[in-house]
C-alpha positions in Angstrom: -14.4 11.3 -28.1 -16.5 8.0 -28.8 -19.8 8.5 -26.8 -20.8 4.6 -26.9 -17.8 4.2 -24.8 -19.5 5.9 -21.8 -22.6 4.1 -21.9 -23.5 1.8 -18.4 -23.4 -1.4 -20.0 -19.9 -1.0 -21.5 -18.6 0.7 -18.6 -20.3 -2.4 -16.7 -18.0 -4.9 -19.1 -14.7 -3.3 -18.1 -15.6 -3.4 -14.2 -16.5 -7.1 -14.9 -12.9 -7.0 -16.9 -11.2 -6.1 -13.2 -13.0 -8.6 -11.1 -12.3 -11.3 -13.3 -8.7 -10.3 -13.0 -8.6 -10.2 -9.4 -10.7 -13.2 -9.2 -13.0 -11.0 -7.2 -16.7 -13.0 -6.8 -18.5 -10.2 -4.9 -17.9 -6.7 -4.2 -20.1 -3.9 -2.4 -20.5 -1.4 -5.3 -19.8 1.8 -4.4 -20.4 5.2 -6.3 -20.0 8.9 -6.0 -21.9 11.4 -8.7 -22.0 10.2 -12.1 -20.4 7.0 -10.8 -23.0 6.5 -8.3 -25.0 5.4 -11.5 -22.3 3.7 -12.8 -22.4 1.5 -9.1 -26.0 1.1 -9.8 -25.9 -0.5 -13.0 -23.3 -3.0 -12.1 -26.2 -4.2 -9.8 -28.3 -4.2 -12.6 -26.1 -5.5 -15.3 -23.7 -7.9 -13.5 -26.1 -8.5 -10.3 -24.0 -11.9 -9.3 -21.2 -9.6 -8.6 -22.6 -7.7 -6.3 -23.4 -8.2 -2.7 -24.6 -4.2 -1.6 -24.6 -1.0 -3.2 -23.6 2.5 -1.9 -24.2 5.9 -3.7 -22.9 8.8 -2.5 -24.4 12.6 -3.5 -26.4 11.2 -6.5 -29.2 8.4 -6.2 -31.2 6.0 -7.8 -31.5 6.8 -11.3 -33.3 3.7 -13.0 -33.3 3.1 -17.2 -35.4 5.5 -19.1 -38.2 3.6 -20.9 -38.2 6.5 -23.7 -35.8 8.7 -25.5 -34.4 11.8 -23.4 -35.5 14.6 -25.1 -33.4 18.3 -23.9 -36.0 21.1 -25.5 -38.9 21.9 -23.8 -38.0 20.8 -20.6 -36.8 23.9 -19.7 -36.1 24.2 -16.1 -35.8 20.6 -15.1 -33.7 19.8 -17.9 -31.0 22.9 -16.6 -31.3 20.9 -12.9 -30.4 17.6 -14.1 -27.7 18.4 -17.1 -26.7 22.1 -16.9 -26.7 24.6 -19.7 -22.9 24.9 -19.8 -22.4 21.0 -19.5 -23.6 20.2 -23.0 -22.8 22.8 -25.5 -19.6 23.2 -27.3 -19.2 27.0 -25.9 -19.0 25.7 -22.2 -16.6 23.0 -23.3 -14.2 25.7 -24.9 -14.6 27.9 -21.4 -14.4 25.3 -19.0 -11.1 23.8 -20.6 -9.3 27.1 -21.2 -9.9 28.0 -17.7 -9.5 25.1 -15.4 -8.1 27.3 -12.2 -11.3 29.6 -12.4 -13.1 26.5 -13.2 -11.8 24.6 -10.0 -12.5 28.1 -7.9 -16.3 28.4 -8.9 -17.5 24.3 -8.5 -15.2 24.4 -5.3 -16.4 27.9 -3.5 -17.4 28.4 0.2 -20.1 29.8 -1.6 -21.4 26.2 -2.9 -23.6 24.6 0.0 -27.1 26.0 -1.5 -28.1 28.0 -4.3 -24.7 28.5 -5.6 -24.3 25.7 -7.2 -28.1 25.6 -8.6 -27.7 29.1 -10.1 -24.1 28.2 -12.0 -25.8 25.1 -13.5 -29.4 26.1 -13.9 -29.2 29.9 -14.5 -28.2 31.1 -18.2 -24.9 32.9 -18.3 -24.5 32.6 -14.8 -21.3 29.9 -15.4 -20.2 32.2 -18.4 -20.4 35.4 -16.3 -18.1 34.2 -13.1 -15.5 32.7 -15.8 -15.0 35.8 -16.9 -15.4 38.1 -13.6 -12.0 38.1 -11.9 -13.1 38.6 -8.1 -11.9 36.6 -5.6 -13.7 33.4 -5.2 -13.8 32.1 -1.1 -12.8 28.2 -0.9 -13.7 25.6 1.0 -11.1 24.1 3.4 -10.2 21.2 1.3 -10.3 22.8 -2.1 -7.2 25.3 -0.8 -5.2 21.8 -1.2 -2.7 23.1 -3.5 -2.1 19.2 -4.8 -5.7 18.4 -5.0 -6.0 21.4 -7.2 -3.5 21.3 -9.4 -4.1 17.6 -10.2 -7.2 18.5 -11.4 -5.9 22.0 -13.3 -3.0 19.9 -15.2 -5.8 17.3 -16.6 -8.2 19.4 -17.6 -5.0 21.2 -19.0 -3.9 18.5 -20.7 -7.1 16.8 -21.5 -9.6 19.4 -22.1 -13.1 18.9 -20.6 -14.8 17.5 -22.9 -14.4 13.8 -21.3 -15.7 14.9 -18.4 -19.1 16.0 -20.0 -19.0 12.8 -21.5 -22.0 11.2 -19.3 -23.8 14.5 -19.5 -23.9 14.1 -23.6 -24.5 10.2 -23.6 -27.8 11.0 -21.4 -28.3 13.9 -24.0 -27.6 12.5 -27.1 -29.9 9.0 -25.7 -26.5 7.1 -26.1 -27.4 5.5 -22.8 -31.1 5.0 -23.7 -30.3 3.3 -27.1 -27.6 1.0 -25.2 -30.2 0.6 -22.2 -33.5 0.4 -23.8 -33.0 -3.9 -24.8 -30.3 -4.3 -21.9 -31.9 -4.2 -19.1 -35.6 -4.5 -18.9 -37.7 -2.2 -16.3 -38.6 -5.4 -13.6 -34.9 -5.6 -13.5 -34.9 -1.9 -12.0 -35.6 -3.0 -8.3 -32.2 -3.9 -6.4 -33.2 -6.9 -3.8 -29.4 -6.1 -2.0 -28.7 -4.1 1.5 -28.9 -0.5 -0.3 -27.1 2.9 1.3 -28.0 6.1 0.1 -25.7 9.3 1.4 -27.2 12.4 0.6 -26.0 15.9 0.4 -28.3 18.4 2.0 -26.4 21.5 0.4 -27.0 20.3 -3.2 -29.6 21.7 -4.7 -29.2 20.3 -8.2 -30.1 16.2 -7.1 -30.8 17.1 -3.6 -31.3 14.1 -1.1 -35.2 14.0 -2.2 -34.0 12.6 -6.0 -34.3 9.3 -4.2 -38.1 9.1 -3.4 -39.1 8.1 -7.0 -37.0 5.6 -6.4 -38.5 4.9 -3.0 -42.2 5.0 -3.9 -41.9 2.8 -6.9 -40.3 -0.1 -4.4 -36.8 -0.3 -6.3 -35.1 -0.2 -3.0 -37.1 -2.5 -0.4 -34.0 -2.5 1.9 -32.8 1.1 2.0 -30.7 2.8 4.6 -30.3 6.8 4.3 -28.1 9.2 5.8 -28.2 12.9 5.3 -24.9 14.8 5.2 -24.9 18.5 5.4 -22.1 19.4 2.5 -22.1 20.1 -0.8 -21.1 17.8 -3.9 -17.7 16.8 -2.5 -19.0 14.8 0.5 -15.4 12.8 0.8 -13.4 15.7 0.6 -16.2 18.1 3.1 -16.9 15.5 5.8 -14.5 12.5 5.4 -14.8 11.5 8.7 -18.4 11.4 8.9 -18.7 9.8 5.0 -16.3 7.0 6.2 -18.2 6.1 9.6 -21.4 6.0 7.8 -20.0 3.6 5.1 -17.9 1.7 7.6 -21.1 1.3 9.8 -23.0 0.1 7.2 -20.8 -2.6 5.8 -20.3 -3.9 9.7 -23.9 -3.9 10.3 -25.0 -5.2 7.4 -22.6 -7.6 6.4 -21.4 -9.4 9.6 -17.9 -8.9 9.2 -14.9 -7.0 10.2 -13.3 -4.2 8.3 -10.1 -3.5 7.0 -9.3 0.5 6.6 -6.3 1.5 4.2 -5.4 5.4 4.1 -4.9 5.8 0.4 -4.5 8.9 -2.5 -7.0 10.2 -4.4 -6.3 12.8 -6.8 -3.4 13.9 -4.1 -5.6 14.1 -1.7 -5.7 11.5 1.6 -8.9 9.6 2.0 -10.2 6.0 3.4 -11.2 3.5 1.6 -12.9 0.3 3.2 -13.4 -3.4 2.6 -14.8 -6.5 3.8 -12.3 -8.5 5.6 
């Protein structure tokens, strides 16, 4: 796995790669999780491309003007990356046992502390991989297709790509690429700005965006608070989609087309400017 392909500004380059293809001038950039940062940077990196920005779950997480540095930052260090998501041990666990896997980051159990104590408790990850108990779902994740599209790649795959962001933050992959891309007055996003956050997820909780907020990187900022966990689009679809929908309509003057598409198997909406 070649870190330096996961850093922003490459990952920037092949989104540029797509619009250029589709002769697409100006798109709303639109991000969920780890691509909600993704979304960010093409506002930072390509900012002629975009016209607004939406992240979903995770929010504004701006350059870091020195090297990330994992010991000694203890507690905060567990919130932000996890101690499963970066060390070879959790790689070999996660990716020899996807269905547990999909049963513990998808549990009824998630909306609060749950998901804190799996990713910010030692052992805790290690201990439910191995306990065999019955694990309560949430409504969506008993989607046999959604489930077993995930299962069969991390089956195939492994999971080590998927921890990919987690180690180019780590390693300072993205700081290196960062640190003479984009320069720190070229943090603030001057562009119609929605922020959805998850009031059941405790590891970037919906207050992550005040540092954002107070340092005046998002002067035109719209936020709505969803009660769910990670998985916003898969816990309250409807209520993600009307929020989006609203703010594109609002903010853009213009109708809206909806398409019902697949997404890993599993029906959601996607939106566009007309």
């Amino acid at each position: 796995m070649h870190l330096a392909a996961y850093n922003f500004s490459s990952l920037t380059k092949d989104l540029n790669g797509i619009f250029n293809h589709e002769d697409i001038t100006k798109t709303i950039s639109i991000g969920h999780g780890w691509s909600s940062l993704v979304a960010q940077r093409v506002c930072l990196h390509a900012p002629a491309c975009v016209a607004g920005l939406n992240m979903l779950n995770v929010a504004c997480n701006t350059p870091l003007d020195q090297p990330f540095v994992l010991d000694g930052l203890n507690d905060l260090a567990a919130q932000v990356y996890g101690y499963f998501l970066t060390f070879d041990e959790g790689t070999r666990l996660m990716s020899e046992n996807p269905e547990r896997l999909w049963d513990i980051l998808q549990s009824a159990n998630a909306n609060g502390n749950w998901t804190k104590k799996m990713f910010t408790e030692e052992d805790a990850l290690r201990y439910q991989i191995f306990d065999s108990s019955p694990i309560p779902l949430k409504e969506y994740a008993k989607n046999e297709k959604l489930k077993g599209q995930i299962v069969d790649r991390i089956t195939r795959d492994g999971f080590e790509t998927w921890q990919a962001y987690y180690l180019a933050r780590k390693d300072n992959v993205q700081f290196e690429a960062e640190k003479v891309g984009v320069r720190r007055d070229r943090s603030r996003v001057d562009l119609p700005v929605l922020y959805v956050g998850c009031s059941c997820y405790l590891v970037a909780g919906p207050e992550s965006i005040n540092a954002a907020k107070l340092a005046g990187l998002l002067p035109d900022l719209e936020e709505v608070l969803v009660e769910s966990g990670h998985w916003c689009m898969f816990e309250k679809p409807e209520e993600v989609n009307k929020t989006i929908r609203g703010f594109l309509e609002n903010r853009f003057w213009a109708s809206v087309v909806t398409v019902r598409v697949q997404c890993l198997g599993f029906p959601i909406t996607i939106e566009w400017l007309d």
